[in-house]
ROKOLBA-142550 format. One record per atom (N, C-alpha, C): residue in three letters; y negated, z negated, x negated. Coordinates in steps of 0.2 Angstrom, whole numbers. Each point is the difference from the previous one (the first is absolute). Layout:
! residues N
res/north/up/east
ALA/Y/Z/X
...
END
This chain:
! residues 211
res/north/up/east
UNK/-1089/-735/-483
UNK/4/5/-1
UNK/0/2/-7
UNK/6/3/-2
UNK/1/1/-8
UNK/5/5/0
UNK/-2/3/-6
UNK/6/9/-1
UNK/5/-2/-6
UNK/6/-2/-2
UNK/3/-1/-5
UNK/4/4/-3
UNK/1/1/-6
UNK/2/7/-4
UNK/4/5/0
UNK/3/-4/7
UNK/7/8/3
UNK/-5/3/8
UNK/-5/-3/-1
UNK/-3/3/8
UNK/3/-1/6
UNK/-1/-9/0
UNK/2/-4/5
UNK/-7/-4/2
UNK/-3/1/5
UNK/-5/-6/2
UNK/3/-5/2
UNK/-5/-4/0
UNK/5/-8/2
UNK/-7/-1/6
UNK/3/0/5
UNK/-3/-2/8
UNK/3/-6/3
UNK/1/-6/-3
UNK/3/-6/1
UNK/-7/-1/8
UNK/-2/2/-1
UNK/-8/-2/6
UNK/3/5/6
UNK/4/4/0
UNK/-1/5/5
UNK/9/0/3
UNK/-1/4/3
UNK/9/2/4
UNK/3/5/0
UNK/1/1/-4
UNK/4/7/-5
UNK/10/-1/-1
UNK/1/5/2
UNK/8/2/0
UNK/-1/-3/-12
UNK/3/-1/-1
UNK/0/1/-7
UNK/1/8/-3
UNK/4/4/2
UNK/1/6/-3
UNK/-2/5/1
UNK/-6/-3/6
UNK/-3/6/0
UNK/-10/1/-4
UNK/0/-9/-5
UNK/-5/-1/-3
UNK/1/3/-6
UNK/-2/8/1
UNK/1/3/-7
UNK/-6/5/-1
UNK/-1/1/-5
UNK/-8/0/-1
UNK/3/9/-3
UNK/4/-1/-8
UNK/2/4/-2
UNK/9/2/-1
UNK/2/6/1
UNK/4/1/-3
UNK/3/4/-5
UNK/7/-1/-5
UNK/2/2/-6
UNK/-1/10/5
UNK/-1/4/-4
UNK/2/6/2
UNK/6/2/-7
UNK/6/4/5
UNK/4/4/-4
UNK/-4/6/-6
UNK/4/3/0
UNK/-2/7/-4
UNK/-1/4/5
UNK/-8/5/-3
UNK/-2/4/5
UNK/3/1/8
UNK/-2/-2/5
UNK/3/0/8
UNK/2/9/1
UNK/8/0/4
UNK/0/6/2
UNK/-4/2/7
UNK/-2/5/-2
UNK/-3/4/4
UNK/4/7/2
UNK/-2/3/7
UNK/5/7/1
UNK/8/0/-1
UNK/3/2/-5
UNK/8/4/0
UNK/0/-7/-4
UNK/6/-2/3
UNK/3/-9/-4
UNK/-1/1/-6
UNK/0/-6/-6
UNK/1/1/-6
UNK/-1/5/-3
UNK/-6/3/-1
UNK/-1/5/-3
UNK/-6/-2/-7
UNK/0/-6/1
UNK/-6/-4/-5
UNK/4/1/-8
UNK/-4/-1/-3
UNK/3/0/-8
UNK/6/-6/-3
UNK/0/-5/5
UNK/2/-6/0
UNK/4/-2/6
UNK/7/2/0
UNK/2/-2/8
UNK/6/-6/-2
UNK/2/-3/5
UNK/3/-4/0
UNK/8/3/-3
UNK/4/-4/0
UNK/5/3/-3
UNK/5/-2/5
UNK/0/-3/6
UNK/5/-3/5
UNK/-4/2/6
UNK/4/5/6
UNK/-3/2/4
UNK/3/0/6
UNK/0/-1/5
UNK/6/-1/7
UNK/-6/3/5
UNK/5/5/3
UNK/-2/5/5
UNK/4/-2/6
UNK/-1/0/5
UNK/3/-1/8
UNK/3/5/1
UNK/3/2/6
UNK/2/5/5
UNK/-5/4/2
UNK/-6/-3/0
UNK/-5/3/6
UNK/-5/3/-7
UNK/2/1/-6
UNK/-3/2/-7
UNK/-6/-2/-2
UNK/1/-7/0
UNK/-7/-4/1
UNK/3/-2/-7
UNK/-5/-3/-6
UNK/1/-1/-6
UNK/-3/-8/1
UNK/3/-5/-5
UNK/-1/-7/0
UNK/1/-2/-7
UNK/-6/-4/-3
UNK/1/-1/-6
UNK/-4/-7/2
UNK/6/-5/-5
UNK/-1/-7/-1
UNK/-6/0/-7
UNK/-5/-9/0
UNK/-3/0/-4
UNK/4/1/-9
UNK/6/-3/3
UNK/3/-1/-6
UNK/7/-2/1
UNK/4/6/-7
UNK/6/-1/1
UNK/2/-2/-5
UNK/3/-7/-2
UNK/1/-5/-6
UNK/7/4/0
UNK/5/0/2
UNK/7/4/-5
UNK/3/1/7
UNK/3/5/-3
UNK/6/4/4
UNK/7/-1/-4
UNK/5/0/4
UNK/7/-3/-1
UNK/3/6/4
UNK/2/6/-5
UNK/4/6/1
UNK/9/-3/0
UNK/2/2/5
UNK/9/-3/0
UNK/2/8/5
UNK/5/2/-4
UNK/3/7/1
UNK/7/-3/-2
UNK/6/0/7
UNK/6/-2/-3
UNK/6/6/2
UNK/6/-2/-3
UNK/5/7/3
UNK/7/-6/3
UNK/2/3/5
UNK/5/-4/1
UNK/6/4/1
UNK/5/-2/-6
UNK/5/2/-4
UNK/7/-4/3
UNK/6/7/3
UNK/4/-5/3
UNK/5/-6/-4
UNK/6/-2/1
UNK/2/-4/-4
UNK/8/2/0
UNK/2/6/6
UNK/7/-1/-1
UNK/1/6/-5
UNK/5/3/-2
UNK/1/5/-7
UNK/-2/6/2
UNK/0/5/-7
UNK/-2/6/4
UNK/6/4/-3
UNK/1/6/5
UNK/7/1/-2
UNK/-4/6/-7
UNK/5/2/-4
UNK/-3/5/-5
UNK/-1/6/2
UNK/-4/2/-2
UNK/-2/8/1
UNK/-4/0/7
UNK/-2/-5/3
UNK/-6/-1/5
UNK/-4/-1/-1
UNK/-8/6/4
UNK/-6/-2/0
UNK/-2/-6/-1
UNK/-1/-2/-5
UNK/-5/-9/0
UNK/-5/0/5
UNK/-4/5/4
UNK/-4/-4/1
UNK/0/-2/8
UNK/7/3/3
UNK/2/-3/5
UNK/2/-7/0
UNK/-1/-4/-7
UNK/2/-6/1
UNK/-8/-3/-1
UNK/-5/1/-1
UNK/-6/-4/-1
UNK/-5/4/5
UNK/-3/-6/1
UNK/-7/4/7
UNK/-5/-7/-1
UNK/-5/5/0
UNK/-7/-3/-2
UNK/-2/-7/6
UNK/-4/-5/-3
UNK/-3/-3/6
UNK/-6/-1/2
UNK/-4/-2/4
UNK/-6/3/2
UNK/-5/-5/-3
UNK/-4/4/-4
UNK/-4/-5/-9
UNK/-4/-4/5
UNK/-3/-5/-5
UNK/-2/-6/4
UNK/-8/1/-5
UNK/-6/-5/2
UNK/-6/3/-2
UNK/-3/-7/-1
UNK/-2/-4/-4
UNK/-2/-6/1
UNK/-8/-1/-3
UNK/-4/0/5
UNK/-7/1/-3
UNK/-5/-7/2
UNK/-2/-1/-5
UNK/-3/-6/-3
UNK/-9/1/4
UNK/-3/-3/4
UNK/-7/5/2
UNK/-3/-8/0
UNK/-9/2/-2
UNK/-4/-3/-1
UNK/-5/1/6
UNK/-2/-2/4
UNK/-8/2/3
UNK/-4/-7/-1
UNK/-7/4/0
UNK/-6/-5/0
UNK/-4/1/7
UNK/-5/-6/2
UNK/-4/2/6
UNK/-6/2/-3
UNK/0/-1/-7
UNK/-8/2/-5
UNK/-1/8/-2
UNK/7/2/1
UNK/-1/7/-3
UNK/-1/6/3
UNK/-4/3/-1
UNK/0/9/3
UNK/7/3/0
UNK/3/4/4
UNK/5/1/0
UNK/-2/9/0
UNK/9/3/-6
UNK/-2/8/-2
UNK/-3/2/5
UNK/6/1/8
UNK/-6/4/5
UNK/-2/-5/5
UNK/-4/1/-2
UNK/-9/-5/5
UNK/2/0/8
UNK/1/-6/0
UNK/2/-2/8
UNK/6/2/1
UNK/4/-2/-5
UNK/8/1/3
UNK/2/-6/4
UNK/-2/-5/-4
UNK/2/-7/0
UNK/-6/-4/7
UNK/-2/3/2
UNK/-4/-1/5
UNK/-8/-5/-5
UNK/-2/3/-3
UNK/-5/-2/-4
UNK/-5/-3/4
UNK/-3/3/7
UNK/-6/-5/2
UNK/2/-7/3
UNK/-6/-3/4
UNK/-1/-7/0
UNK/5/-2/6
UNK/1/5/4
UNK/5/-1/8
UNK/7/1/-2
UNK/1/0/-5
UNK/10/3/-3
UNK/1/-8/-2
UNK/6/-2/0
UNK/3/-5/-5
UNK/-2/2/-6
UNK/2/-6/-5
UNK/2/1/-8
UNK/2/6/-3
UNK/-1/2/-3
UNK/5/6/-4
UNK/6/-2/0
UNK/1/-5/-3
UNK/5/-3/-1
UNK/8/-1/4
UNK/-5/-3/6
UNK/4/-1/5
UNK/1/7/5
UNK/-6/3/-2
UNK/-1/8/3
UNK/9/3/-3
UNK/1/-1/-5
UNK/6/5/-6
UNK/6/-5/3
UNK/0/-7/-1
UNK/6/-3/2
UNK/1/5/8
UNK/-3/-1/4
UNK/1/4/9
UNK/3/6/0
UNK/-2/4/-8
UNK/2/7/1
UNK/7/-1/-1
UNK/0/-4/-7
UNK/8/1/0
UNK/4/-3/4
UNK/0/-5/4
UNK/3/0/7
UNK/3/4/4
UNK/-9/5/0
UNK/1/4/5
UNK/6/6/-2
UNK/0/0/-6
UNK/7/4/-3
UNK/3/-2/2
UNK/3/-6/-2
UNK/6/-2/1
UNK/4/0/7
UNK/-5/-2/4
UNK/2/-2/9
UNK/1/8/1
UNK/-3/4/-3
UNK/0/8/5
UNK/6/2/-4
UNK/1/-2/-5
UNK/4/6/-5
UNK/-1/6/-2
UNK/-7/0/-3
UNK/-1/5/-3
UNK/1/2/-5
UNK/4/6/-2
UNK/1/4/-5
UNK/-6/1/-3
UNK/-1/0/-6
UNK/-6/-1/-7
UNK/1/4/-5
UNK/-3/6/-1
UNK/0/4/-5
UNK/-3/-6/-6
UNK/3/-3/-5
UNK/-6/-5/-6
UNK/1/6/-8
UNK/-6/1/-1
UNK/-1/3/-8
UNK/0/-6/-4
UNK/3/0/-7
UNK/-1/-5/-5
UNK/2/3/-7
UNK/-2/-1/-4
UNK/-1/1/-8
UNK/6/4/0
UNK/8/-4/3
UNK/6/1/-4
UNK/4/6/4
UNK/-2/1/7
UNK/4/3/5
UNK/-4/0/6
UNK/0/6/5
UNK/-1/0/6
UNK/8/-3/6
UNK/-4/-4/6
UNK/4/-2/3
UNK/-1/2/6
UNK/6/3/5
UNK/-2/3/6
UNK/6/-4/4
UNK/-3/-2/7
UNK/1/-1/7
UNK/3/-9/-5
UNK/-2/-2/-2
UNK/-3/-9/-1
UNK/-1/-4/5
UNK/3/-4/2
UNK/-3/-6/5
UNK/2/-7/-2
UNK/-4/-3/3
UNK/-2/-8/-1
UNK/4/-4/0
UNK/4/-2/-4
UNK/6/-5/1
UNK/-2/-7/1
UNK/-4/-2/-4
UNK/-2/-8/-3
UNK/-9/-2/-2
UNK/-2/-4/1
UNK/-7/-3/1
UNK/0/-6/-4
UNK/-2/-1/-4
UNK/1/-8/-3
UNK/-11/2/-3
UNK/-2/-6/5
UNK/-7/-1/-1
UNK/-2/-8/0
UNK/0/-3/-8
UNK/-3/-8/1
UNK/-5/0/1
UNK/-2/-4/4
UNK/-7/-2/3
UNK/-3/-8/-5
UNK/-4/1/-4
UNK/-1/-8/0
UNK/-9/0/-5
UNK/-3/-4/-3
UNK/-7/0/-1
UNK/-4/7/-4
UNK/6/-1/-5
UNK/-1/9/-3
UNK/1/3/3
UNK/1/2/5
UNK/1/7/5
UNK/-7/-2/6
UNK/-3/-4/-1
UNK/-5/-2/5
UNK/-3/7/1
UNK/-3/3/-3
UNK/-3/6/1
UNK/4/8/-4
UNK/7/-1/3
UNK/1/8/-5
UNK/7/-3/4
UNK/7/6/-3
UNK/7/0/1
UNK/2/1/-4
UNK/8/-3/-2
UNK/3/1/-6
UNK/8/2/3
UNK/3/4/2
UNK/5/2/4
UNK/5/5/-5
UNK/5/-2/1
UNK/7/3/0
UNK/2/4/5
UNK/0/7/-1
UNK/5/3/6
UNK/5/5/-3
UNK/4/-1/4
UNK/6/4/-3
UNK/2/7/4
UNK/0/5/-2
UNK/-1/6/4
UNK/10/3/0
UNK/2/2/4
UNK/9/4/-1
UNK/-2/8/3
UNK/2/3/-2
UNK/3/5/4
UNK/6/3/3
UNK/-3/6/3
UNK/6/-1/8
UNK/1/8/-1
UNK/5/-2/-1
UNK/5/10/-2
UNK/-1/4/9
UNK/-4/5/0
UNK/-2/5/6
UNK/4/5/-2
UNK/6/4/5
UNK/5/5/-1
UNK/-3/3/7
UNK/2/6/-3
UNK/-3/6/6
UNK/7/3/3
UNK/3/-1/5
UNK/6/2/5
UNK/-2/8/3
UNK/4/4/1
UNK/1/8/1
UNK/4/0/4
UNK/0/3/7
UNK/6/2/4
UNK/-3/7/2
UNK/8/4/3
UNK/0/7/-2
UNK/5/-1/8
UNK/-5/3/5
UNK/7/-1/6
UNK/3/6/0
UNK/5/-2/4
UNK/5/5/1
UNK/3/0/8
UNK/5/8/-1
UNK/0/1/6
UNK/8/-2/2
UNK/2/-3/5
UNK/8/-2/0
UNK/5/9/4
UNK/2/1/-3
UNK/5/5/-1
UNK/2/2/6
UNK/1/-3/4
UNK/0/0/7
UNK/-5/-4/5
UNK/-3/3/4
UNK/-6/-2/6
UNK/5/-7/3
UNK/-5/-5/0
UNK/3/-4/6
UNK/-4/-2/7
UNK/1/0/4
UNK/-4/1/6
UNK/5/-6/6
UNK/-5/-5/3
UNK/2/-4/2
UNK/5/-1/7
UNK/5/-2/-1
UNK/4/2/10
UNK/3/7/0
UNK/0/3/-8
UNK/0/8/2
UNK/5/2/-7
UNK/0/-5/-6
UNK/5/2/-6
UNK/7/-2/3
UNK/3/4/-3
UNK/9/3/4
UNK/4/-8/-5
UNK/3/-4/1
UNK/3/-4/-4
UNK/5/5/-2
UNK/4/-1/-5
UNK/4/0/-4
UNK/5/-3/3
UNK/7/5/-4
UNK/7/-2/5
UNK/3/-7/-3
UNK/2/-3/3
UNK/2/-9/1
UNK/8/1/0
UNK/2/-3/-7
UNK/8/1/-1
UNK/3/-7/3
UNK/5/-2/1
UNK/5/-5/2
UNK/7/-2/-4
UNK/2/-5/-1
UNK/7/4/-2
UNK/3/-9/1
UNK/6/3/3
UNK/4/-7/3
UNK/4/-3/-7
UNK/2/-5/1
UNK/5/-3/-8
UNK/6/1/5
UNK/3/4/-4
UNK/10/0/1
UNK/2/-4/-4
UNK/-3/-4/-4
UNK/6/-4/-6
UNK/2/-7/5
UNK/5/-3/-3
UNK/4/-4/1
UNK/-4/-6/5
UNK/2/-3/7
UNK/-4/-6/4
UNK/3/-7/-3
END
């Protein structure tokens, strides 16, 4: 048996999962404890649920902000509101995410850290699934802008020898415009009561023109 410099033993003699022969892991900056991110050092890309559970990836290699307006094409007449002719479309979020199976994650045991959970890895690839198939709306923080009611459009994750033990994932986030409808009932002018409202008088009129 032997420990090599990333703190992988080699147990070629033994019957070990491979991901789970890990001796050491890389740790982030200072682990949160109590009230989220509240450490000196917080992540800068943050996604919150519905259920205001906070999720943070090991790593978010780039983010791809797309904010578009769609502008009509027939004329506008003069002296009208412009902005009746342009309306917003729902921004799109395109976030580049790394995980490792070696790494500590910000909060401890998000990822299912002990030895009965999957992979980190494959732990974080499941979650975002699980957005995706529920549709869950996603509050995501990020350097440039906060995003609200977010959901999971698209998943692109290669699988091949460099991903043996980590994920390297494309997902693309849309949002979905939430309108709050108001009704105000009312009372009709006259009662109507069934078998019991008086019909109204019923006119006829014969044609006398020309047979």
């Amino acid at each position: 048996m032997t420990i090599n410099a990333i703190g992988y033993r080699d147990f070629t003699d033994l019957q070990y999962t491979p991901w789970r022969i890990i001796t050491a892991a890389y740790a982030p900056p200072p682990s949160i404890s109590g009230q989220p991110f509240q450490n000196t050092i917080s992540p800068r890309t943050i996604i919150q649920d519905e259920n205001g559970e906070y999720w943070v990836f090991d790593a978010v290699i780039k983010l791809e902000h797309n904010e578009s307006q769609r502008i009509t094409q027939h004329p506008v007449q003069l002296g009208a509101n412009i902005t009746d002719h342009s309306y917003a479309l729902p921004a799109k979020l395109t976030m580049e995410i790394g995980m490792s199976d070696v790494m500590e994650g910000y909060l401890p045991g998000q990822w299912g850290d002990d030895i009965s959970s999957p992979p980190r890895s494959v732990a974080a690839y499941l979650q975002l699934v699980s957005w995706k198939d529920l549709g869950m709306p996603l509050t995501i923080t990020t350097r440039l802008k906060d995003y609200h009611n977010m959901v999971v459009a698209f998943i692109t994750a290669p699988d091949d020898k460099t991903t043996a033990h980590g994920l390297k994932c494309m997902v693309t986030f849309q949002q979905i415009f939430v309108a709050a409808v108001s009704s105000t009932p009312g009372d009709s002018a006259i009662g109507q009561v069934t078998g019991q409202t008086q019909s109204g008088p019923v006119y006829s009129a014969a044609w006398s023109g020309p047979t």
